[in-house]
MARLUMMAR-808284 format. One record per residue (C-alpha): residue in three letters; x, y, z. Coordinates in steps of 0.25 Angstrom, whole numbers, padded with zeros to 4 digits, always signed. Layout:
N
ALAXYZ...
# end
This chain:
120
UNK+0401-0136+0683UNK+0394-0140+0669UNK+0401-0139+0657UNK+0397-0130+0647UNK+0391-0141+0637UNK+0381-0146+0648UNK+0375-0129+0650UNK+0361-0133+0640UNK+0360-0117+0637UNK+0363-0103+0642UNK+0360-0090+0639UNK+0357-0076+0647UNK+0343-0075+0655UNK+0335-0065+0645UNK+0321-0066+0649UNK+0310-0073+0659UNK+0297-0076+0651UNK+0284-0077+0660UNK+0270-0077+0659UNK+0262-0065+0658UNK+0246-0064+0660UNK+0246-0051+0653UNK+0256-0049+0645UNK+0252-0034+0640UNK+0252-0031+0655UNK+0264-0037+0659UNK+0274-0030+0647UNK+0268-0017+0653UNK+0271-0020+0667UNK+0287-0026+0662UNK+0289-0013+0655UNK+0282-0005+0667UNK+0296-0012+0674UNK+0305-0005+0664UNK+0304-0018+0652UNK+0303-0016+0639UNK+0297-0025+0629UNK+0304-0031+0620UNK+0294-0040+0613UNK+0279-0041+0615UNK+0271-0052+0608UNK+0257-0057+0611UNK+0262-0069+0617UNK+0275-0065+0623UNK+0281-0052+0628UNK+0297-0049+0631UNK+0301-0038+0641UNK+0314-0033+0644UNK+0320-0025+0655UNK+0331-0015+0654UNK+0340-0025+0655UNK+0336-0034+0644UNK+0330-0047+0653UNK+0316-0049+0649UNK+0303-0054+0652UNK+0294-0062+0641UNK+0280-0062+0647UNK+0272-0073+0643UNK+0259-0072+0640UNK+0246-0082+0641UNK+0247-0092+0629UNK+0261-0088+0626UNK+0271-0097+0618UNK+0283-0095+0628UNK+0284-0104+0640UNK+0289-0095+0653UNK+0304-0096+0652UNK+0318-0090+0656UNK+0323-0085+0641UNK+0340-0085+0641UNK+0347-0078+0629UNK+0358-0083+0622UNK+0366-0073+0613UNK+0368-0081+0600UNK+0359-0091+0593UNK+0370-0101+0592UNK+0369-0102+0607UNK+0353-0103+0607UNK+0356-0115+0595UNK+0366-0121+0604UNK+0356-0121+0615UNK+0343-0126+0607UNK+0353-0139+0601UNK+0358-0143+0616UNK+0342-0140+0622UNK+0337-0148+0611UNK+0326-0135+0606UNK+0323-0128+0595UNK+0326-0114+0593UNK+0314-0105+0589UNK+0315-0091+0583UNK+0304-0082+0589UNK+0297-0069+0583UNK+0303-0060+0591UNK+0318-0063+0584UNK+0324-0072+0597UNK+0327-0085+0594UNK+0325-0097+0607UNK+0321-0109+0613UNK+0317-0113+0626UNK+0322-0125+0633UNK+0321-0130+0648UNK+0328-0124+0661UNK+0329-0127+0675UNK+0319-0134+0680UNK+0311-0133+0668UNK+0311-0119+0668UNK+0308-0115+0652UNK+0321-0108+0645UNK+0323-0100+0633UNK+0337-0098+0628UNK+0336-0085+0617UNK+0344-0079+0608UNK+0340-0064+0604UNK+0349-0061+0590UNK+0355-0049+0588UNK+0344-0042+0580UNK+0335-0044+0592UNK+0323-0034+0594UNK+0313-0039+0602
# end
């Protein structure tokens, strides 16, 4: 078993982000499944079931790379993680602060931190 100082990052799975061709039609159809929105942008949109685990739809000529986003609760652990992954942590308009990093395989990881006052 590894020891605790070799884990690069952890945190709890909060949301897919996938492409979407139409992303006007694809928030209707996510809250036709019972999601709500939390956050709709022109280049990005965040949906959430009842459950709290969202969806972030990705629309053509958006910023954000597909990804598997994991939350951490405080921003001490997001810094922890940023220093030992060598990134740089970017606050984002929607109040979240993140950065993304390399998984499995290559697989595109963001490790987020949502602060207390967090509305979406």
């Amino acid at each position: 078993m590894s020891e605790e100082k070799d884990v690069r990052f952890s945190g709890n799975v909060d949301h897919l982000a996938i492409k979407s061709d139409d992303l006007e039609k694809d928030v209707e159809e996510y809250k036709r499944l019972g999601f709500s929105v939390e956050t709709l942008y022109e280049d990005w949109a965040m949906v959430r079931d009842a459950k709290g685990f969202g969806i972030a739809l990705l629309p053509p000529g958006s910023k954000h790379p597909p990804h598997i986003g994991l939350k951490v609760d405080t921003m001490e652990e997001l810094e922890a993680a940023a220093e030992k992954e060598r990134r740089p942590i970017k606050p984002h308009r929607d109040g979240t602060s993140s950065f993304y990093t390399k998984g499995v395989g290559g697989q595109i990881v963001e490790l987020i931190y949502y602060p207390p006052d967090f509305s979406g």
